[in-house]
C-alpha positions in Angstrom: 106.3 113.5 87.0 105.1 109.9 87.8 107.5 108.5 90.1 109.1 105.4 89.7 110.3 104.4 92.9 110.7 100.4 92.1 112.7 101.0 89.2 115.7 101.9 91.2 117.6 98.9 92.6 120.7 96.7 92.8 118.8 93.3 93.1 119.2 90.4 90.6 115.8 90.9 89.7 116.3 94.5 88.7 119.3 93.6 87.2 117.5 90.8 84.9 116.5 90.9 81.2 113.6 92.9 81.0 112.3 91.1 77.9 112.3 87.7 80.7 110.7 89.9 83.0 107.8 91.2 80.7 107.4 87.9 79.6 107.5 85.9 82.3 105.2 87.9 84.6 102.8 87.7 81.7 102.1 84.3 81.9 102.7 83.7 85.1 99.5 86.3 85.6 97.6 84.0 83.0 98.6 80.9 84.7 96.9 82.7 87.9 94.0 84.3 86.9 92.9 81.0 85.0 93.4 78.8 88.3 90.9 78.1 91.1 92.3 75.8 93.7 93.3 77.0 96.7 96.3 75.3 97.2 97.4 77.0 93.3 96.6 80.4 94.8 98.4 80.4 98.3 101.4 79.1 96.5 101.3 81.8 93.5 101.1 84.4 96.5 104.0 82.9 98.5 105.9 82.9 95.1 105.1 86.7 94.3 105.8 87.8 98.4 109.1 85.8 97.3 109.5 87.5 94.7 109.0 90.7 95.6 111.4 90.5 98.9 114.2 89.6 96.1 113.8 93.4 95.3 114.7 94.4 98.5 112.0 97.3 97.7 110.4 100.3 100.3 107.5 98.5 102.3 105.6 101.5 102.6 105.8 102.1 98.5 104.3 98.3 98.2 102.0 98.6 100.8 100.1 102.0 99.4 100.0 100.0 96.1 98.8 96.9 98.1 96.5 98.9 100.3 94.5 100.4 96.9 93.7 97.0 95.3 92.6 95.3 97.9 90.5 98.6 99.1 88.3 97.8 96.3 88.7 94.0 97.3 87.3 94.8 100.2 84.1 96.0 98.4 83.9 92.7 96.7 83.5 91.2 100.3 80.9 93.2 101.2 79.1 92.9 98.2 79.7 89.3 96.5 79.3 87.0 99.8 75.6 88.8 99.6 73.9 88.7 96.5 75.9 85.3 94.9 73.9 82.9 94.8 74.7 78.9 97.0 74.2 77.0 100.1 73.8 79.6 103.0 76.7 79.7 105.1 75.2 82.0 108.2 72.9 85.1 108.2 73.3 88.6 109.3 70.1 89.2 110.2 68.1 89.7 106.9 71.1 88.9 104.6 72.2 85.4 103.6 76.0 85.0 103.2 76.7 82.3 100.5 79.2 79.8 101.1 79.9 79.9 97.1 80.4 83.7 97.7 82.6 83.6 100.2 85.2 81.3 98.1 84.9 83.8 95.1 85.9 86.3 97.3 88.8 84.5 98.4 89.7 83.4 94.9 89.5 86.9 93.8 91.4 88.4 96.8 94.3 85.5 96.4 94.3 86.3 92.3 94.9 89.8 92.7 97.4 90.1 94.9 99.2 87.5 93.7 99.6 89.1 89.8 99.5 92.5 91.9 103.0 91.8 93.6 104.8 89.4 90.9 103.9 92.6 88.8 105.5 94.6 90.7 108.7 92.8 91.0 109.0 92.2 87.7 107.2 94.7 85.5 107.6 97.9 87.9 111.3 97.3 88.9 111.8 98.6 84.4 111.7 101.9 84.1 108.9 103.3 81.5 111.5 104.0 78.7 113.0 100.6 79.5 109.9 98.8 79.3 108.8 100.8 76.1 112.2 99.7 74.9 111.8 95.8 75.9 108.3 95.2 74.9 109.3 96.8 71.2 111.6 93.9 71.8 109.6 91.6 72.1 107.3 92.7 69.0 104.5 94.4 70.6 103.5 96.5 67.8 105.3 100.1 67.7 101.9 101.8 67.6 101.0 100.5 71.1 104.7 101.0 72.4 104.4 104.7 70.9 101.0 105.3 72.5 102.7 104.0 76.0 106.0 106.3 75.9 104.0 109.4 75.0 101.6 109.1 77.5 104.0 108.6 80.0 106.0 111.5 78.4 103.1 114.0 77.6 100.6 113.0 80.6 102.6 115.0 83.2 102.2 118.6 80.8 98.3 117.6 80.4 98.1 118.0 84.3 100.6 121.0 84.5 97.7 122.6 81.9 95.0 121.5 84.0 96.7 123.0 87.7 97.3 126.3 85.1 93.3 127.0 84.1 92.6 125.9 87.7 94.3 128.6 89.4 92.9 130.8 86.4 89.6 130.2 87.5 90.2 130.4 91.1 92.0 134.5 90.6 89.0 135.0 89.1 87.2 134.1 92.4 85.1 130.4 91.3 84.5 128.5 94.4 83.6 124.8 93.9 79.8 124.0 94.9 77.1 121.9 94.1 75.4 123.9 91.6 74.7 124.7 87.8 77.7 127.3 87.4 79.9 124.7 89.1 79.3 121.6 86.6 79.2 125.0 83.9 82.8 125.9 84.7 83.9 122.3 84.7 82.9 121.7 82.0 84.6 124.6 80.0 87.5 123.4 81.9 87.5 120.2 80.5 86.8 121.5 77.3 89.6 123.7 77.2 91.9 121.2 78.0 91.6 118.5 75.4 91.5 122.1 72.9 94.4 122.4 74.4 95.9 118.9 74.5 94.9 119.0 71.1 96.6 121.9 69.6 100.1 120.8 71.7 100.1 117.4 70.2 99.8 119.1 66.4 102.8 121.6 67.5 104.4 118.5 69.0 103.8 115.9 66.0 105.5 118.9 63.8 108.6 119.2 65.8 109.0 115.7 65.5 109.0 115.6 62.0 111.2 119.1 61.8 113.9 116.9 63.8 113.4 113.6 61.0 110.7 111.3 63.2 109.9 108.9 60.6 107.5 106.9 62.4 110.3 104.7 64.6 111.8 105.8 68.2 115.2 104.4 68.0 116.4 102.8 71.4 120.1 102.8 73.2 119.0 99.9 75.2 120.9 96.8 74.3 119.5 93.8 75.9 121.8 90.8 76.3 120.7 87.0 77.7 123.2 85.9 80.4 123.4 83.3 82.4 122.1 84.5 85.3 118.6 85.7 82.9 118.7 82.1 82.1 118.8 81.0 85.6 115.9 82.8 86.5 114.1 81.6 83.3 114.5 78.5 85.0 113.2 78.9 88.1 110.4 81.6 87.3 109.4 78.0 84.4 109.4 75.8 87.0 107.2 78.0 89.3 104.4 78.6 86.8 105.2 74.3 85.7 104.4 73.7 89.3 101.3 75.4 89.6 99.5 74.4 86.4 100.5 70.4 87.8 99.0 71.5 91.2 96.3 73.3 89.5 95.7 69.7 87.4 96.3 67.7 90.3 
């Protein structure tokens, strides 16, 4: 199973709407991801780090989700300072390091984290059937919302299947190596699997239909607006108000 370790909480924040909180973190990630001043970005990542200490969540959870973003960040910044193009800030020997590159780096670094952790408080504290539940809600269309909830449901048997012919091929004494039978058996494994996935999703669709699916997953999640959702509205609307006028500004 996929673990859902953010979803459990007694914050306010886990306890708020989660149609606000889908919505909300939404736009709040556009409202980042479109701004370029610094000043915009170290206050959208103070908000988010506030944001996120509301939920009162494991550090070492967030920080192994931190840790592999900003891994490939760190690529970025051996990569971008490089080859972009500007006014040369200093050299490394035989390598120029942009002063333009170095500040879309920084942009980039202070984007994703930012989305990364409001994210996180906000999206990741719903469980999957929650948010499944609140984004059908908030019309996202049922075919998207369906496509979420059974790969959430049906992605843990695929891997089950895929340990299974693994330790079928490994009785039968296949020992990974860099060679022809190798990619060979790998690729019959993969093969066999979607056959697999395949045939399981027919037997699957059928039971459905045996049991009255008629194309709609009904929900016992009632959603209600209290105050307390509407205070938050509040302040999470004045946060993204204030940096779209310090964007501007």
């Amino acid at each position: 199973m996929i673990r859902e370790p953010f979803s459990e909480g007694i914050s306010r924040i886990h306890r708020l709407d989660p149609r606000l909180k889908v919505v909300s973190a939404t736009i709040y990630a556009f409202v980042v991801a479109l701004s370029n001043g610094f000043p915009t970005l170290v206050g959208a990542l103070l908000f988010s780090s506030a944001l996120l200490c509301m939920c009162r969540l494991n550090f070492v959870e967030v920080a192994k989700r931190v840790a592999l973003v900003n891994g490939f960040i760190l690529f970025l910044w051996l990569v971008v300072p490089v080859t972009f193009s500007g006014e040369p800030l200093f050299r490394l020997g035989p390598l120029g390091i942009s002063r333009e590159g170095v500040f879309v780096s920084a942009r980039i670094t202070l984007k994703s984290n930012a989305i990364l952790l409001a994210f996180i408080a906000l999206v990741a504290t719903n469980t999957v059937a929650t948010l499944g539940a609140a984004l059908s809600r908030i019309r996202i269309p049922e075919k998207i919302v369906y496509l979420l909830l059974l790969n959430y449901r049906y992605i843990f048997v695929m891997e089950e299947e895929y340990r299974r012919l693994l330790r079928s091929a490994s009785i039968r004494a296949f020992r990974p190596a860099s060679n022809l039978h190798t990619y060979r058996t790998y690729a019959y494994l993969i093969g066999m699997l979607f056959v697999r996935a395949s045939d399981r999703a027919e037997r699957v669709y059928r039971a459905m239909l045996c049991r009255g699916f008629a194309g709609k997953f009904y929900s016992l999640h009632e959603f209600s607006f209290s105050r307390i959702d509407l205070a938050w509205l509040m302040v999470i609307s004045i946060a993204i108000i204030g940096l779209g006028a310090l964007e501007w500004v």
